[in-house]
gemmi code that builds the backbone of each chain (N, CA, C; Angstrom):
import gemmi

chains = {
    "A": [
        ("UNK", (175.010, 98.229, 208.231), (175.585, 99.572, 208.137), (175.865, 100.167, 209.518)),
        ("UNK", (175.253, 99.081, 210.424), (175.759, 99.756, 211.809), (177.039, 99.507, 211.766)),
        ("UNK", (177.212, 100.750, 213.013), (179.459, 100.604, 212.517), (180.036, 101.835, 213.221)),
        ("UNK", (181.289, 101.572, 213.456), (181.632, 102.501, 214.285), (182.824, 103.449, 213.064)),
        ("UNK", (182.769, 104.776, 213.395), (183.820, 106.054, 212.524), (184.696, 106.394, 213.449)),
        ("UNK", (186.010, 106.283, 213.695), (186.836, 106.567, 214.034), (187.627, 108.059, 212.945)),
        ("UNK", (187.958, 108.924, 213.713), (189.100, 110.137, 213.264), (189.991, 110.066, 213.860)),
        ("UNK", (191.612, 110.685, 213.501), (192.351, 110.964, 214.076), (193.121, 112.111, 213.695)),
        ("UNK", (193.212, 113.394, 214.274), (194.182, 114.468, 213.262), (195.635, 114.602, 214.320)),
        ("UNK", (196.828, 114.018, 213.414), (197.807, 113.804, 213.808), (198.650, 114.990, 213.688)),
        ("UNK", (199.397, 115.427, 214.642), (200.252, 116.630, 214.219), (201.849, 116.649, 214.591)),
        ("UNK", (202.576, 117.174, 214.431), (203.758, 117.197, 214.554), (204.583, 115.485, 214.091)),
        ("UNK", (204.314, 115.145, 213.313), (204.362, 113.711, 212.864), (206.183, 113.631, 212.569)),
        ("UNK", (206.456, 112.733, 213.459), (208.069, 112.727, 213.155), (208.283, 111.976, 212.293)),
        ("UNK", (207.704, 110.435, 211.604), (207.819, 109.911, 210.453), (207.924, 110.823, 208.898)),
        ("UNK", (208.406, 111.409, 208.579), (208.587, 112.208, 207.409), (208.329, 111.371, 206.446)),
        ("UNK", (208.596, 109.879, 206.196), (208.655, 109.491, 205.089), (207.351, 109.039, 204.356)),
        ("UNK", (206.349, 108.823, 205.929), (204.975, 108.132, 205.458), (204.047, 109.718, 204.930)),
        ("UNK", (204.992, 110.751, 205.089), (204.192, 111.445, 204.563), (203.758, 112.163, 203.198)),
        ("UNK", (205.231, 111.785, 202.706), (205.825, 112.145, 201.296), (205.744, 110.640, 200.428)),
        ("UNK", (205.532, 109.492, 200.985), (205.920, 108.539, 200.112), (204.960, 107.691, 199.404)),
        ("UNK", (204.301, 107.727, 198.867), (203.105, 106.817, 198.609), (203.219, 105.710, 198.913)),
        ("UNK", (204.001, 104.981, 197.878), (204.485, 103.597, 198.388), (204.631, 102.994, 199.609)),
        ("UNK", (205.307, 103.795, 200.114), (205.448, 102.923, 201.897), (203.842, 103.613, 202.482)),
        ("UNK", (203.476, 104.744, 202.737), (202.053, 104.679, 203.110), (201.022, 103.749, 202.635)),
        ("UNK", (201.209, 103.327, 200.970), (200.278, 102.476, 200.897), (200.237, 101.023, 201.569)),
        ("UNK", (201.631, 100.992, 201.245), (202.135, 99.790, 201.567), (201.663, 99.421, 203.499)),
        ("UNK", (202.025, 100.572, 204.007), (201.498, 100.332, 205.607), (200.386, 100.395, 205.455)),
        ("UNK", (199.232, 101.056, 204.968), (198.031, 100.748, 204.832), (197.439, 99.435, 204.487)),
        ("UNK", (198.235, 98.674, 203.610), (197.863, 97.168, 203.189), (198.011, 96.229, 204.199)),
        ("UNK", (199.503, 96.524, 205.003), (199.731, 95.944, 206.036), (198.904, 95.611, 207.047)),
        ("UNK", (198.719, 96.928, 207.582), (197.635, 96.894, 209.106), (196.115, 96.850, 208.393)),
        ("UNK", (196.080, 97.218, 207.661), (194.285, 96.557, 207.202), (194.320, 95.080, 207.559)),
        ("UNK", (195.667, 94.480, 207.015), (195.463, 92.815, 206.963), (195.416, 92.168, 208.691)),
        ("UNK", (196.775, 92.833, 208.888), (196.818, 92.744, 210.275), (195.949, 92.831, 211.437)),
        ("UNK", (194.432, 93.707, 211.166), (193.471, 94.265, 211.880), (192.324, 92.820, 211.114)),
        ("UNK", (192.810, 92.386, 210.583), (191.674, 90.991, 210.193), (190.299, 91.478, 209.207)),
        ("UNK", (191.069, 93.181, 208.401), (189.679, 93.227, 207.545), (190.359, 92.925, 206.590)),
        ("UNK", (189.099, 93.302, 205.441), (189.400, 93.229, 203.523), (189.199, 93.756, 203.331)),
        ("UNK", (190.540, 94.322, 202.008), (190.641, 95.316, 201.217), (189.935, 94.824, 199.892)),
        ("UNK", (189.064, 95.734, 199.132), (187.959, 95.145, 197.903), (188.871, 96.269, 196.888)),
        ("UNK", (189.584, 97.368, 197.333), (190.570, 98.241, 196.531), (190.995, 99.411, 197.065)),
        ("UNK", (191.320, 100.158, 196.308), (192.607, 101.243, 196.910), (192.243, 102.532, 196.071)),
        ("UNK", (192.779, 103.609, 195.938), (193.186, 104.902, 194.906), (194.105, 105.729, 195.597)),
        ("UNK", (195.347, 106.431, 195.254), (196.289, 106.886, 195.783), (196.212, 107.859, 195.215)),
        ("UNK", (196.469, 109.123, 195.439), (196.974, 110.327, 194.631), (198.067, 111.199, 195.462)),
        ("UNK", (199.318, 111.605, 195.212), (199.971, 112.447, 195.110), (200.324, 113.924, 194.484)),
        ("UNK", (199.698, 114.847, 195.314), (199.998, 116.470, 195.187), (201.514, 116.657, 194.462)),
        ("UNK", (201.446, 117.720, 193.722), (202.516, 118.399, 193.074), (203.222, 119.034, 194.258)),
        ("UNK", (204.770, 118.595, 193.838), (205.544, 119.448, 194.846), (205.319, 121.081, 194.703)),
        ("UNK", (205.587, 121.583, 195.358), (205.767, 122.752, 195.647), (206.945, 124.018, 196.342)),
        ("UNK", (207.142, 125.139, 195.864), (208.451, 125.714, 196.697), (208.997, 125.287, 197.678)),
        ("UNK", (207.960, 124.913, 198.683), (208.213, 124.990, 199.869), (208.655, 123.565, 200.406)),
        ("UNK", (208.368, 122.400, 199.021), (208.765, 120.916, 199.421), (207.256, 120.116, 198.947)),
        ("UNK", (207.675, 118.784, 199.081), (206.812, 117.474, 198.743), (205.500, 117.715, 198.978)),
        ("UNK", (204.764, 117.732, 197.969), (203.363, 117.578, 197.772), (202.810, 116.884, 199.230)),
        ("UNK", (201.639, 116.627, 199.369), (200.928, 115.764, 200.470), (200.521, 114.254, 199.482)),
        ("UNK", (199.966, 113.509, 200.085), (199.409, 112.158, 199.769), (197.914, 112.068, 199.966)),
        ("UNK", (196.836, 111.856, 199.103), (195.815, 111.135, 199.635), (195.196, 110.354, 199.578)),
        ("UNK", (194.714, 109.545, 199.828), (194.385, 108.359, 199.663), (193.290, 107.460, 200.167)),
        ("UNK", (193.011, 106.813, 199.463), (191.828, 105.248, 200.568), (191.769, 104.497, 200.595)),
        ("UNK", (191.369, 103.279, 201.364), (191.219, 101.476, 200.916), (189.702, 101.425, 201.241)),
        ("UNK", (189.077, 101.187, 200.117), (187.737, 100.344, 200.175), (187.847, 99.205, 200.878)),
        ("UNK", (187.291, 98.787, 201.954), (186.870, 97.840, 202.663), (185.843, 97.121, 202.572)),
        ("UNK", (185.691, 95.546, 202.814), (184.473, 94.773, 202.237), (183.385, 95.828, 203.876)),
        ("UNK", (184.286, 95.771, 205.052), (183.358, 96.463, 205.974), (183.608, 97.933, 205.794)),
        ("UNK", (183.753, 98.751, 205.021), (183.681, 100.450, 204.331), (184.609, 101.023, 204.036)),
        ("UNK", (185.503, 101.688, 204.873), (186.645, 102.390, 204.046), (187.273, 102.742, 205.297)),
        ("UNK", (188.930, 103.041, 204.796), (190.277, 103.962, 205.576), (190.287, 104.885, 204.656)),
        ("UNK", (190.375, 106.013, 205.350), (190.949, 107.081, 204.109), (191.747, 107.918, 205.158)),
        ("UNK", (193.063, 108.593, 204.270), (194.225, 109.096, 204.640), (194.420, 110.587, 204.069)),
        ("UNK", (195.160, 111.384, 204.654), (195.016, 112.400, 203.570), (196.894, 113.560, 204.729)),
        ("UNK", (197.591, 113.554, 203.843), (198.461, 114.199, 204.566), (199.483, 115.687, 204.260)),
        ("UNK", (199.329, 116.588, 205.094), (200.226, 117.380, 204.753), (201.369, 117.616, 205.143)),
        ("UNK", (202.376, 117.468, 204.166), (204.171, 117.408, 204.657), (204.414, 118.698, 205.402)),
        ("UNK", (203.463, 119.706, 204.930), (204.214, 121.272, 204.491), (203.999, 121.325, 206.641)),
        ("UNK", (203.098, 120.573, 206.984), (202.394, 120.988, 208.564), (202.783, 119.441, 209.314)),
        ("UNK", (203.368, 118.821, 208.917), (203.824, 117.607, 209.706), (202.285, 116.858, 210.171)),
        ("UNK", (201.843, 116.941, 209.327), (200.443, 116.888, 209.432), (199.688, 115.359, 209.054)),
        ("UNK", (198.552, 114.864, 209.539), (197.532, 113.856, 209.143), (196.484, 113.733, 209.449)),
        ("UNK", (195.418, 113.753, 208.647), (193.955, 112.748, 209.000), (193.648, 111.666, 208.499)),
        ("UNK", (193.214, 111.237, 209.419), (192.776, 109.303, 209.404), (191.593, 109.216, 209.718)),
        ("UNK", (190.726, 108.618, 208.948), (189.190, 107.999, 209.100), (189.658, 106.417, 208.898)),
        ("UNK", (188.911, 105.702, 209.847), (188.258, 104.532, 209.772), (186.896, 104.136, 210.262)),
        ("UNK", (186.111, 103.809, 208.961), (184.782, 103.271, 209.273), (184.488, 101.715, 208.841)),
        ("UNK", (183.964, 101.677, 210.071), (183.499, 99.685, 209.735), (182.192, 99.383, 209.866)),
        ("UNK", (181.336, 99.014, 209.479), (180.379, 98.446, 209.521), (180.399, 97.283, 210.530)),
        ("UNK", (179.332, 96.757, 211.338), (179.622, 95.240, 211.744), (178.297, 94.513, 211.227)),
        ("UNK", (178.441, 94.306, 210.038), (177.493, 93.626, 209.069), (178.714, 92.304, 209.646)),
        ("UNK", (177.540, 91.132, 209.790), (177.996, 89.548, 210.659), (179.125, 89.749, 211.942)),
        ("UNK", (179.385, 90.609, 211.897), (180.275, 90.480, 213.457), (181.104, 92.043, 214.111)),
        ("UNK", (181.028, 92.402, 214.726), (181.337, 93.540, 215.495), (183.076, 93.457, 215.240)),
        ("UNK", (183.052, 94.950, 214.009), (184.319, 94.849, 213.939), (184.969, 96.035, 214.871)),
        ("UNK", (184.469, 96.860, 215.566), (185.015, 97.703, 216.595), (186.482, 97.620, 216.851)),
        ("UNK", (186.812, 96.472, 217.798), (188.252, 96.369, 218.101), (188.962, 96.661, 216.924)),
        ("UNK", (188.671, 95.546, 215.532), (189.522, 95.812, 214.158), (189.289, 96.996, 213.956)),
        ("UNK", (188.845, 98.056, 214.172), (188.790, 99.346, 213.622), (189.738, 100.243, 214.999)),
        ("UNK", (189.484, 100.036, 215.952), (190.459, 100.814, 216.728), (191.538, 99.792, 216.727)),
        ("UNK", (191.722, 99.092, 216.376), (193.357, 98.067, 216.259), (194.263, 98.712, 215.128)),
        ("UNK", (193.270, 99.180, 214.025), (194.043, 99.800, 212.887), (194.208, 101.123, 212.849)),
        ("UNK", (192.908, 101.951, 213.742), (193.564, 103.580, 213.784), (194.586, 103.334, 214.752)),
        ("UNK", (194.977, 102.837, 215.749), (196.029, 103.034, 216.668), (197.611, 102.194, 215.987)),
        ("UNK", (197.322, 101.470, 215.186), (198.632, 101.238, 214.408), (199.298, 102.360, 213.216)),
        ("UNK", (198.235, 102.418, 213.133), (198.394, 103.629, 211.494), (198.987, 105.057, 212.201)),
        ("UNK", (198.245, 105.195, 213.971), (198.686, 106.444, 214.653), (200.332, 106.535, 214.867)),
        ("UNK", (200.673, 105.042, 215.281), (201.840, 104.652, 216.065), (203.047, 105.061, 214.919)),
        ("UNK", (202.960, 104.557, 213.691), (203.475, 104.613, 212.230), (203.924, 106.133, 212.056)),
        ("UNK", (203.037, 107.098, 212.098), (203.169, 108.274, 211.836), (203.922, 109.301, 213.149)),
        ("UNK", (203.898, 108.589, 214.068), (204.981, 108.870, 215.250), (204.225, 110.609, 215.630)),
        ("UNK", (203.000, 110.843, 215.475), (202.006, 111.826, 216.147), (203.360, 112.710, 217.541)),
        ("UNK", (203.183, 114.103, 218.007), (203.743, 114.952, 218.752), (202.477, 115.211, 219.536)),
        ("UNK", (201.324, 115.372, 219.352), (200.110, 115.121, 219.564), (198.772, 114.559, 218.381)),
        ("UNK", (197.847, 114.927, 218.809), (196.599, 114.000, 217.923), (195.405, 114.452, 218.999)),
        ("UNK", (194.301, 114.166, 217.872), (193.110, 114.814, 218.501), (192.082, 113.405, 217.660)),
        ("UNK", (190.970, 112.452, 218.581), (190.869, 111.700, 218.426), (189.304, 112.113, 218.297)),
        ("UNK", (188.239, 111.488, 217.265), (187.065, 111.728, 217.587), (186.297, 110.245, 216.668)),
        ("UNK", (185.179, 110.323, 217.364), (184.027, 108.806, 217.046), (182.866, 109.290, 216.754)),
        ("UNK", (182.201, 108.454, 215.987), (180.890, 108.204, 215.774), (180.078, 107.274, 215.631)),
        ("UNK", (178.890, 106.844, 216.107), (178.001, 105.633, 215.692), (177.514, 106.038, 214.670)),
        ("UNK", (177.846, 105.341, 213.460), (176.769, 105.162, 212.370), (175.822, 103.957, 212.041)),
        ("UNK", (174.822, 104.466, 211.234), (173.798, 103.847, 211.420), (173.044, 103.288, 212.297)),
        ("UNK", (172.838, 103.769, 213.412), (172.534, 103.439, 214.923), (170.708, 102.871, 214.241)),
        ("UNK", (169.921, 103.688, 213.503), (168.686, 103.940, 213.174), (168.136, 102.181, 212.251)),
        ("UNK", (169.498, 101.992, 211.381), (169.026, 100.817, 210.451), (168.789, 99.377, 210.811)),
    ],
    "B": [
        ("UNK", (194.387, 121.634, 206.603), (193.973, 120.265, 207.031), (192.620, 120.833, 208.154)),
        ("UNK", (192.380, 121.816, 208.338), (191.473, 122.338, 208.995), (190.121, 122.450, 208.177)),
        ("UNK", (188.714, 121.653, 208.643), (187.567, 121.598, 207.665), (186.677, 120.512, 208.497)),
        ("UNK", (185.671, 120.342, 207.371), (184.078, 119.708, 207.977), (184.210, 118.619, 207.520)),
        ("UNK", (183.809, 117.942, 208.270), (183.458, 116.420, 207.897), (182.276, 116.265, 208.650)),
        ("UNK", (181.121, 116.138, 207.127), (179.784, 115.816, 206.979), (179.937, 114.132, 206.997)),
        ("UNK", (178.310, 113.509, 208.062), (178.154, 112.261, 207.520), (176.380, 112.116, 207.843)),
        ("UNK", (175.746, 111.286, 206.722), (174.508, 111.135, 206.508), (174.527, 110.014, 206.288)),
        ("UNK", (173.729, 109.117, 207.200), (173.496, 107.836, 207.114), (171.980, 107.816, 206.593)),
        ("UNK", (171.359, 107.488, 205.469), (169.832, 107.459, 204.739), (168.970, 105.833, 204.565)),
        ("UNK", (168.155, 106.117, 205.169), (167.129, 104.924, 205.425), (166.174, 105.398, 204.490)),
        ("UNK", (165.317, 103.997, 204.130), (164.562, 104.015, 203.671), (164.648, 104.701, 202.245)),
        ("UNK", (165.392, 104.341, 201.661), (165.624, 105.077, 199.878), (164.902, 104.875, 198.922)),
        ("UNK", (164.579, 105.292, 198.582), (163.292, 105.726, 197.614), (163.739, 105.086, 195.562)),
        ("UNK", (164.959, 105.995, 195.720), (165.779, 105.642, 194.369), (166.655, 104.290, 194.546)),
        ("UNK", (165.966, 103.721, 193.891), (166.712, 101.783, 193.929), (168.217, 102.219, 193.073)),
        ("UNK", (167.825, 102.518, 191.736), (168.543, 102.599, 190.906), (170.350, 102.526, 191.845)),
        ("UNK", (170.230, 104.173, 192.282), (171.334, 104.478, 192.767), (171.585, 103.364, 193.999)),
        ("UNK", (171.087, 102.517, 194.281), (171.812, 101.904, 195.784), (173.061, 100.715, 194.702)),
        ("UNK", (172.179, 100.281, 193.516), (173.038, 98.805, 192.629), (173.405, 99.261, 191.696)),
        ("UNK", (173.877, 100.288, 190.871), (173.723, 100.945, 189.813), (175.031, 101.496, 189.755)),
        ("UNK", (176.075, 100.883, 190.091), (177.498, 102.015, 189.577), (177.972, 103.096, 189.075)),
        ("UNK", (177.626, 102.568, 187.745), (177.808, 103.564, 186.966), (176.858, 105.111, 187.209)),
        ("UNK", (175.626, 104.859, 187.470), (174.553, 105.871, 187.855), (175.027, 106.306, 189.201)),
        ("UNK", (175.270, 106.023, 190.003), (176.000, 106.387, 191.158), (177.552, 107.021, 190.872)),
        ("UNK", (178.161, 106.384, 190.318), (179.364, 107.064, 190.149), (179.255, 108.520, 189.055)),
        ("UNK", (178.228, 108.574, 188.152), (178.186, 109.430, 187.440), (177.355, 111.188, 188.399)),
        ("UNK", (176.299, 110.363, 189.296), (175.880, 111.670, 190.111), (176.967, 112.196, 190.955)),
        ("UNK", (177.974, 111.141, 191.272), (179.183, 111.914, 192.445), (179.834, 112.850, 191.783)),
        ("UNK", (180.223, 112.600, 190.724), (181.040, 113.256, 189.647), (180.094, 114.623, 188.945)),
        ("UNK", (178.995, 114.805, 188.815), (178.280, 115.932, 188.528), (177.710, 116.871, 189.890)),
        ("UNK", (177.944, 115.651, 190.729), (177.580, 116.931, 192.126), (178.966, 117.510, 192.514)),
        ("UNK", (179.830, 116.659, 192.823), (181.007, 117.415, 192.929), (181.387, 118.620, 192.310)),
        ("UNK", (181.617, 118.469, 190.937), (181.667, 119.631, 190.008), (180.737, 120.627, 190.145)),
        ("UNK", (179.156, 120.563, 190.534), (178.428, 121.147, 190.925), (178.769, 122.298, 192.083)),
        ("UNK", (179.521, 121.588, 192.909), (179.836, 122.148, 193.793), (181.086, 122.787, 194.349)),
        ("UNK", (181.520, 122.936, 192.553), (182.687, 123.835, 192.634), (183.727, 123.006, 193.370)),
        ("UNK", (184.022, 121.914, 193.506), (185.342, 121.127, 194.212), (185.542, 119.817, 192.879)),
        ("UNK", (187.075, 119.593, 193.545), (187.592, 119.278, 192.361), (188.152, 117.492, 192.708)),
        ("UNK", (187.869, 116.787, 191.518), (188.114, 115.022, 191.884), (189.550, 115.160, 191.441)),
        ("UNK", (190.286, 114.612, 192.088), (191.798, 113.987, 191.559), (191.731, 112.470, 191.603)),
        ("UNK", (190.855, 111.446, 191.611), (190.713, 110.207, 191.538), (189.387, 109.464, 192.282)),
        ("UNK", (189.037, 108.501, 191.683), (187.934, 107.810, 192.133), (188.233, 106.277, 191.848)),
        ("UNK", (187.627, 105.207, 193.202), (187.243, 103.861, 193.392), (186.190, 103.687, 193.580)),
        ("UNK", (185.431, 102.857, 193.002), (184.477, 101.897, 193.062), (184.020, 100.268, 193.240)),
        ("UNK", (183.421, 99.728, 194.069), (183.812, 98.301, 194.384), (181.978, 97.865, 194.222)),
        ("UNK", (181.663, 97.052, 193.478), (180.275, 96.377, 193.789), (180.550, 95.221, 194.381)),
        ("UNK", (180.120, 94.973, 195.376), (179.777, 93.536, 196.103), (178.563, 92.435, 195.140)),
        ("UNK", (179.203, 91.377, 195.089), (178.226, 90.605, 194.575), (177.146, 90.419, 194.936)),
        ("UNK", (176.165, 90.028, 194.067), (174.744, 89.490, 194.073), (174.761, 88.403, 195.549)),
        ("UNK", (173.556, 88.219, 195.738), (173.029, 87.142, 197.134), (171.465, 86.531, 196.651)),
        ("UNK", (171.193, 85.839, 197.370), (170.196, 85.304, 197.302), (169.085, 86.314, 197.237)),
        ("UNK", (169.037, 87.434, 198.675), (168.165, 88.272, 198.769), (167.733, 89.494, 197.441)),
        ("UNK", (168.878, 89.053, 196.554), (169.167, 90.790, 195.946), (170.691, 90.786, 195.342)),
        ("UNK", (170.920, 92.048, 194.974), (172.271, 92.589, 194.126), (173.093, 93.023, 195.020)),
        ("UNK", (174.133, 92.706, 195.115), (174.916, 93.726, 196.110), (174.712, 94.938, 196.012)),
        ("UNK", (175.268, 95.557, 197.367), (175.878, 97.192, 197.124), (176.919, 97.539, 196.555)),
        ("UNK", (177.589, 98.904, 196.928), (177.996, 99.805, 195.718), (179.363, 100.335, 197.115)),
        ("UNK", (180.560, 99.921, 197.330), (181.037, 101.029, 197.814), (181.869, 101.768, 197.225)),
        ("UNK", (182.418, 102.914, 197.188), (183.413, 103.984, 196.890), (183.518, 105.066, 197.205)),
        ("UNK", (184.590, 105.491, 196.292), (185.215, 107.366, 196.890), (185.632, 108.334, 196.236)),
        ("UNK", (185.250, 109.176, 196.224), (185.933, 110.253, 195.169), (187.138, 111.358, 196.129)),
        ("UNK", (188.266, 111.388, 195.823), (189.346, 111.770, 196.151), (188.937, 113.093, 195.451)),
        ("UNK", (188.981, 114.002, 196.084), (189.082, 115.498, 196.299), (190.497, 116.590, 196.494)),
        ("UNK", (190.412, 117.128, 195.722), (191.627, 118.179, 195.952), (191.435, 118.790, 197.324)),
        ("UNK", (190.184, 118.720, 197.772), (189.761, 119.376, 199.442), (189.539, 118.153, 200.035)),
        ("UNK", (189.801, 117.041, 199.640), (189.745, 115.647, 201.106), (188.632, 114.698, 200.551)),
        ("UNK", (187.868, 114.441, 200.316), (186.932, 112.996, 200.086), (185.531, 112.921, 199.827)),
        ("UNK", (184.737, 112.092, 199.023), (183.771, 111.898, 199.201), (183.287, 110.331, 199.230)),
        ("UNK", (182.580, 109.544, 200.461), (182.965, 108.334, 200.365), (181.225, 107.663, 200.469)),
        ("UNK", (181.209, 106.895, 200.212), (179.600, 105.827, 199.780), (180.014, 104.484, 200.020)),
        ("UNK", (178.562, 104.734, 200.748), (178.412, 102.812, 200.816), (176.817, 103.074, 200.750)),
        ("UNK", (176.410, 101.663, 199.955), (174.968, 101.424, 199.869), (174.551, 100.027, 200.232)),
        ("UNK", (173.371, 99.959, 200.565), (173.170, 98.865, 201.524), (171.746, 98.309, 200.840)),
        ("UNK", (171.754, 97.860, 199.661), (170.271, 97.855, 198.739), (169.213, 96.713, 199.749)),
        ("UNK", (169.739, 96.344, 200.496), (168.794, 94.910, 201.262), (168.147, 95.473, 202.215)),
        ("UNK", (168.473, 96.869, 202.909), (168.111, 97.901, 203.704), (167.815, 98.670, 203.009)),
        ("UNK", (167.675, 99.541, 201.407), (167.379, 100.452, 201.444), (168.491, 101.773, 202.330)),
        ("UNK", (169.707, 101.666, 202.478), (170.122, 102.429, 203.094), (171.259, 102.846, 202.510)),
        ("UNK", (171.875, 104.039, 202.928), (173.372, 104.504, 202.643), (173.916, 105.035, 203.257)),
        ("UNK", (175.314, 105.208, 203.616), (176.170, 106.462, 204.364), (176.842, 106.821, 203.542)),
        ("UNK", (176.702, 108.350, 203.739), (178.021, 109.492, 202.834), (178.731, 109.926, 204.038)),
        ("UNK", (179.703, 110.380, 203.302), (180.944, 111.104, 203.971), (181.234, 112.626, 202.830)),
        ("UNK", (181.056, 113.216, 203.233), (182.013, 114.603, 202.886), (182.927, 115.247, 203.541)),
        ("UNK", (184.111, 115.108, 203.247), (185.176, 115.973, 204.363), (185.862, 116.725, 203.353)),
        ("UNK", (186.175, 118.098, 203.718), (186.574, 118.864, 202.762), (187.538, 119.674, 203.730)),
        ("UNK", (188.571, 119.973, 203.556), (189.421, 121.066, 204.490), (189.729, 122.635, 203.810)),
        ("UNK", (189.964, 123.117, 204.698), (189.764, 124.863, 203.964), (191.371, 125.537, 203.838)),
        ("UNK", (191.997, 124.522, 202.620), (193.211, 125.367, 202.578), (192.785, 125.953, 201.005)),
        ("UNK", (193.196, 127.034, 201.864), (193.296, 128.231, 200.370), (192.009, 128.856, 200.510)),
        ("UNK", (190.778, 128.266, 201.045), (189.130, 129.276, 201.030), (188.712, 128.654, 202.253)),
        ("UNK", (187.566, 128.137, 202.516), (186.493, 127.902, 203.178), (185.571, 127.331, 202.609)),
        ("UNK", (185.717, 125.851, 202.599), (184.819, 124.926, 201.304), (184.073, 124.223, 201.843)),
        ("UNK", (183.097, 124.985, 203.755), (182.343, 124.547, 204.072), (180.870, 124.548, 203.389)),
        ("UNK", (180.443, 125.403, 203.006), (179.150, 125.581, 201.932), (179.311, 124.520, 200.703)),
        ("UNK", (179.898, 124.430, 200.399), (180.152, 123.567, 199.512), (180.213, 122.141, 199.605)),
        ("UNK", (180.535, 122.203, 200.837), (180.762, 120.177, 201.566), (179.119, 119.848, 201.663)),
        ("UNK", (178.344, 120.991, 202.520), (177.230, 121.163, 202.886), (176.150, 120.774, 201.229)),
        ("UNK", (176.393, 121.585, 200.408), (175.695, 121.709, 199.269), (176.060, 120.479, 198.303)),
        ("UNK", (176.744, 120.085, 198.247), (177.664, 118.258, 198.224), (176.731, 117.235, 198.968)),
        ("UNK", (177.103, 117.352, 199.887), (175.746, 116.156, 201.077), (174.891, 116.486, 200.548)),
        ("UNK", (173.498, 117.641, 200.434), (172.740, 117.672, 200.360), (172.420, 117.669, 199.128)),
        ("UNK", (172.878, 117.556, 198.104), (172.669, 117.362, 196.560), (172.231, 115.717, 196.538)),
        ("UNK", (173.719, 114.802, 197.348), (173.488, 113.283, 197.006), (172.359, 112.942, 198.166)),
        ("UNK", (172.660, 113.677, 199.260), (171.106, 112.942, 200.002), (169.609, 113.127, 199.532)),
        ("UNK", (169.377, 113.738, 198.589), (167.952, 114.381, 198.228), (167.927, 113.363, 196.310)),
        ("UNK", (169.225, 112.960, 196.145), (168.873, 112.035, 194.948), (168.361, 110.822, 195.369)),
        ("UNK", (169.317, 110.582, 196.491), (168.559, 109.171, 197.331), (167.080, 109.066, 197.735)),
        ("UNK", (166.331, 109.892, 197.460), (165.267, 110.222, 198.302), (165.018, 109.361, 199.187)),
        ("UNK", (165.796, 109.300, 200.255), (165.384, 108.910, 201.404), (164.252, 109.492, 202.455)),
        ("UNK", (163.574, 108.090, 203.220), (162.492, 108.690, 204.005), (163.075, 108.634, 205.262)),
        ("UNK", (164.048, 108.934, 205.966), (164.592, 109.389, 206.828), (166.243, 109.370, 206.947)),
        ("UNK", (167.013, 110.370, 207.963), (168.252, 110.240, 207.716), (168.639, 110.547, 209.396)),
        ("UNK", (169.583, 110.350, 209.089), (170.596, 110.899, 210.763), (171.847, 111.484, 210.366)),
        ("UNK", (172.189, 112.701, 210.243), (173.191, 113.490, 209.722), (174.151, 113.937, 211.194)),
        ("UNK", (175.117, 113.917, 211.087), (176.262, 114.227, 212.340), (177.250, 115.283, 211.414)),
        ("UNK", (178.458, 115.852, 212.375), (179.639, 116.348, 211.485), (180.320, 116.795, 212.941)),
        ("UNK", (182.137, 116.399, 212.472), (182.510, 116.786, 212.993), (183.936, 118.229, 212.715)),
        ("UNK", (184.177, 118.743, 213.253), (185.699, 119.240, 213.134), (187.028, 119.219, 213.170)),
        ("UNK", (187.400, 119.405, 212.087), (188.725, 118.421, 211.753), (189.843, 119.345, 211.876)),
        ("UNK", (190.810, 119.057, 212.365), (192.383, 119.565, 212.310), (192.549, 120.729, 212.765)),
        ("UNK", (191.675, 121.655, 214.165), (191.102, 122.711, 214.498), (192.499, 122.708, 215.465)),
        ("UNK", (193.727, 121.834, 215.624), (194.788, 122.336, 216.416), (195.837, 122.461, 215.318)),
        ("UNK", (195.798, 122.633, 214.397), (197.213, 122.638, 213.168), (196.707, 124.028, 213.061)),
    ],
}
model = gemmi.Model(1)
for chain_id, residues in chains.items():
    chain = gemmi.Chain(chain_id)
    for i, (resn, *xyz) in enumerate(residues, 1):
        res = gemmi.Residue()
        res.name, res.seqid = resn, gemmi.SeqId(i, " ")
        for name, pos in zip(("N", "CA", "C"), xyz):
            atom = gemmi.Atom()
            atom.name, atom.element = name, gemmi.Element(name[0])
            atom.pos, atom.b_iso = gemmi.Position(*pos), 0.0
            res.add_atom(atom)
        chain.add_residue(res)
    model.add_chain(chain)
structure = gemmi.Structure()
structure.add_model(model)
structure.setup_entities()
């Protein structure tokens, strides 16, 4: 359960589409999970009701055999947060966890971003 | 997109049940949540297989109309990490993230924990 938590709150996000689209967000999520050398054990997607003002947000997660990505976005604020947590149960997945917040960042084409970490399970 | 993100990593757990127990685990997320006045729009669950030592763990998430609630259990340790992240559009659903953690950390009865939190989306 030792493991490193990565955040990222993305703002001014010029990708519009990963923010409204499930499909292609999930779909990039499947991508760079694979690409970052973890496993996905499953998924849940949900999509917000549009609203006056335009397209619902997206939120979402991938269960990981090493813990979870979870996504969560608002169109209305050009907006995103990104968690990735990994465990390095048999091998230090660190890099794979900052390999995949910094792809998932790159995707969403960020105006700025505010980046924060944590050690978990330091104690077990 | 502005809100708390609680995390409690719990050693030493007292309640077996809940570390291998799915369904019993998935059923307390779902009555504390509601408990706590916040609302599920979807949930995953993944058990890891059995081992030599023991039963696998338990990971998943409950998708929140305010952002997430996420688990992993570690039954060979006796251990778990939660996640609560909740963002405050429309109220202030920090008491509530708070009263959330501390509902599922006190079922675990764990004999020790290491609790962190950070602040999320404080430039949008």
């Amino acid at each position: 359960m030792n493991g490193l938590h990565l955040t990222a709150d993305l703002y001014d996000c010029a990708n519009h589409t990963l923010l409204v689209d499930e499909a292609a967000l999930a779909g990039l999520c499947q991508n760079e999970v694979a690409k970052a050398g973890l496993q996905t054990v499953g998924e849940r997607w949900h999509c917000f009701p549009s609203h006056p003002d335009g397209p619902g947000g997206i939120t979402g997660v991938v269960l990981l055999a090493e813990s979870h990505l979870a996504i969560h976005t608002w169109p209305e604020r050009t907006a995103v947060t990104l968690d990735v947590y990994v465990c390095n149960f048999g091998r230090d997945n660190s890099e794979a966890a900052k390999a995949l917040l910094n792809a998932l960042t790159t995707a969403f084409e960020p105006g700025h971003k505010h980046c924060q970490q944590l050690q978990r399970g330091e104690l077990g």
